[in-house]
VOTORKE-965037 format. One record per residue: residue in three letters; y, z, x of N, C-alpha, C in turn. Coordinates in steps of 0.2 Angstrom, whole numbers, plus 5000, padded with zeros to 4 digits. Example, Ala and Ser with C-alpha at 12.3 -4.5 7.8 and 13.67 -1.06 7.14 Angstrom:
REM VOTORKE-965037
{site 'ALA' {4972 5039 5066} {4978 5039 5062} {4984 5039 5066}}
{site 'SER' {4989 5035 5064} {4995 5036 5068} {5000 5039 5064}}
REM end
This chain:
REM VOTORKE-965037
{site 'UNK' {4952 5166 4851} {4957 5161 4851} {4961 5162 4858}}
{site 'UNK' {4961 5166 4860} {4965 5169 4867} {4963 5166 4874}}
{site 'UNK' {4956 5165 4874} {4950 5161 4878} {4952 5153 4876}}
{site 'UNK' {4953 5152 4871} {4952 5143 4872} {4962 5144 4872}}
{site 'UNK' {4966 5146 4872} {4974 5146 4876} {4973 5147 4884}}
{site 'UNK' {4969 5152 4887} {4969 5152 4893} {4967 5144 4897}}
{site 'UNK' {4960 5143 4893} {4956 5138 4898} {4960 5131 4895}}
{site 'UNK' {4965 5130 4890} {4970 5124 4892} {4973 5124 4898}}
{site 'UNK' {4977 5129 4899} {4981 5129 4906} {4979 5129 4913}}
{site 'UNK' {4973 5132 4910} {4967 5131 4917} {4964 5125 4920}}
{site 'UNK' {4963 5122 4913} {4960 5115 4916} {4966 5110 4916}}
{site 'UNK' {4972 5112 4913} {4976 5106 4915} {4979 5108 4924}}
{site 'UNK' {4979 5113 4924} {4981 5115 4934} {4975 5114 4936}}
{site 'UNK' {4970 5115 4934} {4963 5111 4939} {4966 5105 4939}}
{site 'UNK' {4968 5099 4935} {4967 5093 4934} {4972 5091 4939}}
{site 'UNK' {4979 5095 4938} {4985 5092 4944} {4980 5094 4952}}
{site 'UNK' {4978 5100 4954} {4978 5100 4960} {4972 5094 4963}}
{site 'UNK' {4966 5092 4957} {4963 5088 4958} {4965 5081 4960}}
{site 'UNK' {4970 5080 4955} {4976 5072 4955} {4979 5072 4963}}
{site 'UNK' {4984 5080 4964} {4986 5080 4969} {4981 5077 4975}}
{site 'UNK' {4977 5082 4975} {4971 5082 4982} {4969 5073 4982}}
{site 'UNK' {4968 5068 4976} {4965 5063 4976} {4969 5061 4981}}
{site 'UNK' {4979 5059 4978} {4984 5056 4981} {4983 5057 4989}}
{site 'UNK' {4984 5066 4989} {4984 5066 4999} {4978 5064 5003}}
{site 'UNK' {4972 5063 5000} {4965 5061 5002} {4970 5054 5005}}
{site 'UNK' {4970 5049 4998} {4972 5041 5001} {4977 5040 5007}}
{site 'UNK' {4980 5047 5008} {4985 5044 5016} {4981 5045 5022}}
{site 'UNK' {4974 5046 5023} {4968 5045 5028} {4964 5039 5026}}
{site 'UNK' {4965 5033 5022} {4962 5028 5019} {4963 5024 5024}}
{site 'UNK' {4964 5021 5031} {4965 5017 5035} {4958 5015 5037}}
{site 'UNK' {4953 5022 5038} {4947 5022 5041} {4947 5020 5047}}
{site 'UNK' {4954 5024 5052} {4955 5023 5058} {4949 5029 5060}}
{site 'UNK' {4945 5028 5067} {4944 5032 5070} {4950 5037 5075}}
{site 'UNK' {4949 5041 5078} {4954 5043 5084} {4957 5041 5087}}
{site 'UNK' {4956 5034 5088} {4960 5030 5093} {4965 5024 5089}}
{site 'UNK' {4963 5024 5084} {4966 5019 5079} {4961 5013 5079}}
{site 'UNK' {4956 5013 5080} {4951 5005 5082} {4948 5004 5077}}
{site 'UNK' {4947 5006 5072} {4941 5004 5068} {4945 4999 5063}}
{site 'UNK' {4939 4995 5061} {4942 4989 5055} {4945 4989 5052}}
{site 'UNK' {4949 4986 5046} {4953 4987 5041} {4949 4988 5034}}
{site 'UNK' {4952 4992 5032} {4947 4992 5025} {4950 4989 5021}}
{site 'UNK' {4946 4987 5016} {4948 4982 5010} {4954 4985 5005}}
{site 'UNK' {4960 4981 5005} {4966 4984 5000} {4965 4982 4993}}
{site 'UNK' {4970 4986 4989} {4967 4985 4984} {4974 4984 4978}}
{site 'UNK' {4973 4980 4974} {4980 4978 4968} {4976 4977 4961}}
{site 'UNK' {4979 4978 4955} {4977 4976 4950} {4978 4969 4948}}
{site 'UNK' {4971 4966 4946} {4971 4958 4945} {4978 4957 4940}}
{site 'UNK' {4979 4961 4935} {4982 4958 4930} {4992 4958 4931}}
{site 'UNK' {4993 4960 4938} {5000 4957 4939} {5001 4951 4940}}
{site 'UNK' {5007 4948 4937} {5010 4944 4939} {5011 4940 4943}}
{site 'UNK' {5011 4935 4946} {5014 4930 4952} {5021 4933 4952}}
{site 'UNK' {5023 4931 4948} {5031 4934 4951} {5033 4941 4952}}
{site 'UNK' {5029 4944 4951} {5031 4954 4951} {5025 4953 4957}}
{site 'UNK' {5022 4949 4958} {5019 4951 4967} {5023 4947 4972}}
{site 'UNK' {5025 4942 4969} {5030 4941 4974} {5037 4943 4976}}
{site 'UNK' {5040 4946 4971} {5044 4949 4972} {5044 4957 4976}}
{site 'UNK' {5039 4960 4972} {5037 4966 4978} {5036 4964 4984}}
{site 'UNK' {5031 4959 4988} {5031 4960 4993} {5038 4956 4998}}
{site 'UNK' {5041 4953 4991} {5049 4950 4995} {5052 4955 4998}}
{site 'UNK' {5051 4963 4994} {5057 4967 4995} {5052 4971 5000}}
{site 'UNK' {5046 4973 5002} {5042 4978 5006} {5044 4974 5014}}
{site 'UNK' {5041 4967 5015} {5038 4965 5020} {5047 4965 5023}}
{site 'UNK' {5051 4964 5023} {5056 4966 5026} {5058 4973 5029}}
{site 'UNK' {5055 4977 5026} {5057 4983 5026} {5049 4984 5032}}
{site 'UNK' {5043 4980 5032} {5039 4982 5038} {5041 4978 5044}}
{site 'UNK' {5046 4974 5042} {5050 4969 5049} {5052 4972 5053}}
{site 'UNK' {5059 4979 5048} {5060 4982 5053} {5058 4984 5057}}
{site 'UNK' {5050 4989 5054} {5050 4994 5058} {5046 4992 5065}}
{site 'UNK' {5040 4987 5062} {5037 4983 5068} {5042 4978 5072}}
{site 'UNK' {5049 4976 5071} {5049 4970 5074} {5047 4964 5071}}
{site 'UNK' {5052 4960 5069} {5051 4954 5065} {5047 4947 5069}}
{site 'UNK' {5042 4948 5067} {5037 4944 5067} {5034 4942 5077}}
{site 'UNK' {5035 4950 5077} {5034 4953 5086} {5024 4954 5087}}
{site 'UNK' {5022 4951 5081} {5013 4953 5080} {5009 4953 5077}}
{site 'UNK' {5003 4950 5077} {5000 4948 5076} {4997 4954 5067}}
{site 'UNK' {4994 4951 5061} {4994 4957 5057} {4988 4955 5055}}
{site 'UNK' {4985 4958 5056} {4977 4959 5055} {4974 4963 5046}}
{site 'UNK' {4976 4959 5041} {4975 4960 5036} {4967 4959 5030}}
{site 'UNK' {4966 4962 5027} {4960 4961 5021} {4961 4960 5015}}
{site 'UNK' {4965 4956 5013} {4966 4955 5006} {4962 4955 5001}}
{site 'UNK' {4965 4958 4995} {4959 4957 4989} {4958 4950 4985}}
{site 'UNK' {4955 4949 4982} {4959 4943 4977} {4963 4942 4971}}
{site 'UNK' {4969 4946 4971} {4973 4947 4967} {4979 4943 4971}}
{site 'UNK' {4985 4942 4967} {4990 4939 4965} {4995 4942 4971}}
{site 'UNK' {4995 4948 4972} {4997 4951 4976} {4997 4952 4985}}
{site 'UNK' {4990 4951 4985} {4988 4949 4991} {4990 4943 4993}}
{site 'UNK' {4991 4938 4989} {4994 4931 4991} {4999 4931 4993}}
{site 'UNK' {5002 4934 4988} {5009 4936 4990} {5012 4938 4996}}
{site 'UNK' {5009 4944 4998} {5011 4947 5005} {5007 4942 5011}}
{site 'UNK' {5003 4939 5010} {5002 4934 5016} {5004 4928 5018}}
{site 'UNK' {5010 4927 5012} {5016 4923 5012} {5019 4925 5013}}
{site 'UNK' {5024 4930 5013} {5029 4933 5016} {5029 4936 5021}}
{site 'UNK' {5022 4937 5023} {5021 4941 5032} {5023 4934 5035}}
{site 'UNK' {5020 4926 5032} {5021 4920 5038} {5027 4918 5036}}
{site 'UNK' {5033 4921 5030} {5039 4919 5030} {5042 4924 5034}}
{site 'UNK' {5041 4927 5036} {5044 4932 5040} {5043 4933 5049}}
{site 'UNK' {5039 4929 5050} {5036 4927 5058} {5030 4928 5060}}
{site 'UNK' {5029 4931 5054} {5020 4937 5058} {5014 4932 5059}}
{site 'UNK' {5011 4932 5065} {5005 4930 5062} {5000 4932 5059}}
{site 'UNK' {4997 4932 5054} {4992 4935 5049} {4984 4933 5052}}
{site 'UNK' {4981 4936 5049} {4973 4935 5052} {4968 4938 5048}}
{site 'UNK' {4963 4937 5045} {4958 4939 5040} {4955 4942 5044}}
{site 'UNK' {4954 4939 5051} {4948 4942 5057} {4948 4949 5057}}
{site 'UNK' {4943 4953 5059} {4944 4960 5060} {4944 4959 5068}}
{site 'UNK' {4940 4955 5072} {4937 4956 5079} {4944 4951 5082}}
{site 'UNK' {4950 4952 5085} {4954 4951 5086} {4956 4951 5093}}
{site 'UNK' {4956 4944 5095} {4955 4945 5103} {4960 4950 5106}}
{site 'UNK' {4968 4948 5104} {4973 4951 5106} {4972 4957 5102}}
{site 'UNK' {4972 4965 5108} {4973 4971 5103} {4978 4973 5101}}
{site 'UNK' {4983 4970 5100} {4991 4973 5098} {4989 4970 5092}}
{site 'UNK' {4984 4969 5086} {4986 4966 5081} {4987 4973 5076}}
{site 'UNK' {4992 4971 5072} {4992 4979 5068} {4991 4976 5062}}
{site 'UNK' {4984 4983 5061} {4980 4983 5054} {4982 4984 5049}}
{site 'UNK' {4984 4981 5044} {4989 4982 5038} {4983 4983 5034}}
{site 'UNK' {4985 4989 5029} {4981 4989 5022} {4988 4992 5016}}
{site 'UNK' {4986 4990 5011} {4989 4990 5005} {4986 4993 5000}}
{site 'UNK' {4990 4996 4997} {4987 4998 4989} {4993 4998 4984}}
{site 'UNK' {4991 4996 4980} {4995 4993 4973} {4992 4998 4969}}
{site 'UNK' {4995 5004 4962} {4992 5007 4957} {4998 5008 4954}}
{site 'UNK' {4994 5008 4945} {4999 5010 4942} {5002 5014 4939}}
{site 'UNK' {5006 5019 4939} {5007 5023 4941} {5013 5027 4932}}
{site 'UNK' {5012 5030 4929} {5016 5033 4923} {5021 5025 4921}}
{site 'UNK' {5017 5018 4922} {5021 5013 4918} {5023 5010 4923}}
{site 'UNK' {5022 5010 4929} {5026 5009 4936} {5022 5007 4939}}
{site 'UNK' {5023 5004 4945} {5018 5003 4951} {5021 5003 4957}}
{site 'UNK' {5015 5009 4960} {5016 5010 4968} {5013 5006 4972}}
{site 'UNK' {5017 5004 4977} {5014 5000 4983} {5015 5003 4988}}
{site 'UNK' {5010 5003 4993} {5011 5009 4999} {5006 5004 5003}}
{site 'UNK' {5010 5003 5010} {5008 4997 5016} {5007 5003 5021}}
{site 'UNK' {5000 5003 5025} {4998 5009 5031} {4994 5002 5036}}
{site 'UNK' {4999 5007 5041} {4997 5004 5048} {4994 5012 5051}}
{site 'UNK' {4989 5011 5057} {4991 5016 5062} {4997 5020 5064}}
{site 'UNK' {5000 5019 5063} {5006 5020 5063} {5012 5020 5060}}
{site 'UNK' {5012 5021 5053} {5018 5018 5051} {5015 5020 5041}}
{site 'UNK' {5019 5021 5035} {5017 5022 5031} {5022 5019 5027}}
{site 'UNK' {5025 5014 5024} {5030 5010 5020} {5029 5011 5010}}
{site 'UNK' {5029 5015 5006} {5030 5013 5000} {5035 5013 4996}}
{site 'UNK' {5035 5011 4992} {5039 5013 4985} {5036 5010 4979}}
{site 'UNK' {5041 5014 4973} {5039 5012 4965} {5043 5005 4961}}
{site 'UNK' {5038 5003 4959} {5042 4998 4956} {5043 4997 4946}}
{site 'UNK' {5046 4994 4945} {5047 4992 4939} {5047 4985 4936}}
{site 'UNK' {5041 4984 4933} {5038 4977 4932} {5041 4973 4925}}
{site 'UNK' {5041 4968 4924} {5041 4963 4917} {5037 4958 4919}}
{site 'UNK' {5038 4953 4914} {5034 4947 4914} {5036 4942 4920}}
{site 'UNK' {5045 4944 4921} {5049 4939 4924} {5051 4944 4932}}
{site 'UNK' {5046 4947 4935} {5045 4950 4942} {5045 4958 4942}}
{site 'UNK' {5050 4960 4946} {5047 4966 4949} {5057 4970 4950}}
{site 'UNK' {5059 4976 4952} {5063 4979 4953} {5061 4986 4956}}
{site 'UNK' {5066 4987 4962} {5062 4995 4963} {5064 4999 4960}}
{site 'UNK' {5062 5006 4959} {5062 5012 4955} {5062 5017 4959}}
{site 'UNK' {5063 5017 4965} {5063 5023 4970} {5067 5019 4976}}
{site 'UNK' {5069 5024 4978} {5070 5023 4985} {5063 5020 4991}}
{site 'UNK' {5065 5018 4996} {5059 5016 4999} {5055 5024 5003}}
{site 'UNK' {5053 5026 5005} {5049 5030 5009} {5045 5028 5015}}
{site 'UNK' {5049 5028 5020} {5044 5025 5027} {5043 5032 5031}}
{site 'UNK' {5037 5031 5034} {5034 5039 5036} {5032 5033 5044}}
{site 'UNK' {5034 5036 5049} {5030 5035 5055} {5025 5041 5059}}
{site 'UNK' {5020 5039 5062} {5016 5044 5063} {5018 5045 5071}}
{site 'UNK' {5014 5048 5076} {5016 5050 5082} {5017 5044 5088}}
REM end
């Protein structure tokens, strides 16, 4: 009896440091080499949100990436998935001045490689925007009639 109480606790702290390790793995998910040059890798949302909870997240995100880059100072080299979401934010990057681009091979090098990841999260959903430079998320709060944040925002710039 004493053996199967141990190995509860056990596999459930295996389970978190696994979960954790998965999470801090994802903030190397750019698939930047050393110099930041390598492609964009493909972002990723769940099909089944909402038009209006994608649109509204990326209403409230893509502002808050204005700041940091400069409003609509660049060109943004994006890979969307086919989800609701992806549309959304490449509306709001051209309502907001950017110009957007599927291309990977991008004559001007100042294009900055945006990737995204949407998951969800204890009933929630994380959104998290990674440039070379630059990490923008927060949590949201969903219904059928859009989206509300749940966190404060969290923006991480790198060196």
């Amino acid at each position: 009896m004493t053996t199967c109480l141990f190995v509860r606790p056990l596999f459930a702290r295996t389970l978190v440091v696994v979960m954790a390790a998965a999470l801090v793995s994802g903030c190397a998910g750019l698939g930047l080499d050393a110099f930041g040059t390598s492609g964009v890798v493909a972002s990723t949302a769940p099909t089944e949100m909402t038009t209006m909870a994608a649109s509204a997240i990326a209403g409230d995100l893509v502002p808050r990436l204005a700041e940091q880059l400069g409003q609509g100072k660049a060109i943004i080299v994006l890979k969307p998935d086919s989800s609701a979401f992806g549309a959304a934010l490449e509306a709001a990057l051209r309502t907001w001045g950017f110009a957007v681009t599927m291309e990977e091979k991008v004559k001007d090098q100042s294009g900055i490689r945006l990737a995204y990841v949407v998951a969800p999260v204890d009933g929630q959903i994380l959104v998290r925007f990674s440039t070379s430079s630059l990490e923008i998320g927060r949590i949201y709060a969903t219904s059928g009639t859009g989206a509300i944040p749940a966190s404060p925002i969290s923006v991480m710039q790198r060196g």
